[in-house]
Structure formats: structure tokens, C-alpha cells
Phi, psi and omega in degrees: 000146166297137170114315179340106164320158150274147179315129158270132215266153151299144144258193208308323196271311205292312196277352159322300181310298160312315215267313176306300155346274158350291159289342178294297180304350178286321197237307181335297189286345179258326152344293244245328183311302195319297184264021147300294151339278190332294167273341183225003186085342186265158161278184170309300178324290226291284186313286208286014189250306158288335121011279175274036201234277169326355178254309193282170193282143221042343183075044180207119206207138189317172170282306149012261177311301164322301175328295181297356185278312211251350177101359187247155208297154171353270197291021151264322175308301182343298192287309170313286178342291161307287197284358183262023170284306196303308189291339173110347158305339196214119161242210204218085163233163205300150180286130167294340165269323178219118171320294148355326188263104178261141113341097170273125165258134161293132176256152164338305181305314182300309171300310183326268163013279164326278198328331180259336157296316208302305173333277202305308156353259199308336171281324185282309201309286173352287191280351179271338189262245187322312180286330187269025179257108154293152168347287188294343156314303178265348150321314174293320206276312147327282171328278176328300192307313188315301208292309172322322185290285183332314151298326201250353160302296205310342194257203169090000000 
């Protein structure tokens, strides 16, 4: 288009960097789906949605708000929701301060549950993460992620 800037292209490093990037995360997250699924039955999502459910106060959080937790769209929360209501993890009630609002509650059966995935989890995180890090590794990597976040709340 006219007017159009032209792109700045990666070089050679920047798309190395990238392309590598790209893929840790990419084979990380389906790693980490894979023995989810595997041992506990869970997707990725799924853990990490009961997860932050168990981190909030009662073990209760708008759906909203959750979306916004695990990264995933309304109606994609939605759907998640509802089925991990039919499995007995979640139920659903409307939030008491504001009507508008629906509540996913972690239930007791869920939390077990959780409690009984996070070992095998927390080993893969571990042996796929953290143990392949020296300190000052993960501190960067910690520090880089912050910032990559920080950019992309700010465009939003």
C-alpha cells in the first residue's frame, strides 16, 4: 500500500533467535499438554484453570477474570468450564456482587484432583525448565518473559 512503512526484516540472528524461541515454546506447551493428558487426564488449559481457581480466595473467580488468567477467549472459558462442571470440578454460580457475572468455583473432587496432578507436572516443569537452567539462566529468562509480557499487556 502506499504510504505503507517498509518492514524492519530480521537479520540472520534476530530470525535464529526467533525461529528457536518459537519452537521451544511451541514443543514445550504440547510436552507439558502431552503428560497432562497423559497422568492426570487434563489438558494443559484445564490444569492450569483449576490451578488459578485454587490460588484465589474460596477457590472462586469470575469466568471473565479466569480467561483472562489462562489466556483463553470468553467462549472458549465457557466451554472449558462447563465441561470440567460435568467432570465434577467446577460448578457455576452467578457472582453475588454483581449479577452479570457468573463464578466458576473449584470443587472439592477438583481440588483433589489438582493436588494429584501437580507432582507429575511440577516434574516435567522441572526436568524440561528449570533443572536445564543455572541460576543466572533463569533469572534471564524470568527477566526476558517479564518484559515480552509487559509489551504485549501495553499493545492490548
Amino acid at each position: 500500500m502506499p504510504g505503507t512503512p517498509e518492514p524492519r526484516w530480521l537479520t540472520a540472528e534476530e530470525l535464529a533467535a526467533w525461529r528457536s524461541f518459537s519452537l521451544m515454546t511451541s514443543m514445550l506447551t504440547t510436552a507439558l499438554d502431552s503428560q497432562l493428558q497423559r497422568d492426570s487426564q487434563l489438558s494443559y488449559v484445564e490444569y492450569y484453570t483449576l490451578a488459578g481457581l485454587s490460588e484465589s480466595p474460596e477457590w472462586t473467580m469470575r469466568i471473565s477474570e479466569l480467561a483472562v488468567f489462562v489466556n483463553a477467549e470468553l467462549s472458549r472459558m465457557s466451554h472449558l468450564i462447563k465441561r470440567l462442571e460435568g467432570r465434577g470440578f467446577v460448578r457455576r454460580e452467578a457472582d453475588p456482587t454483581d449479577g452479570r457475572y457468573t463464578n466458576a468455583i473449584l470443587t472439592k473432587e477438583g481440588h483433589e484432583h489438582l493436588v494429584r496432578a501437580a507432582p507429575g507436572h511440577v516434574t516435567a516443569v522441572r526436568r524440561l525448565v528449570i533443572d536445564a537452567l543455572d541460576p543466572a539462566a533463569l533469572r534471564a529468562l524470568r527477566s526476558t518473559s517479564d518484559t515480552i509480557i509487559g509489551r504485549m499487556m501495553n499493545d492490548q
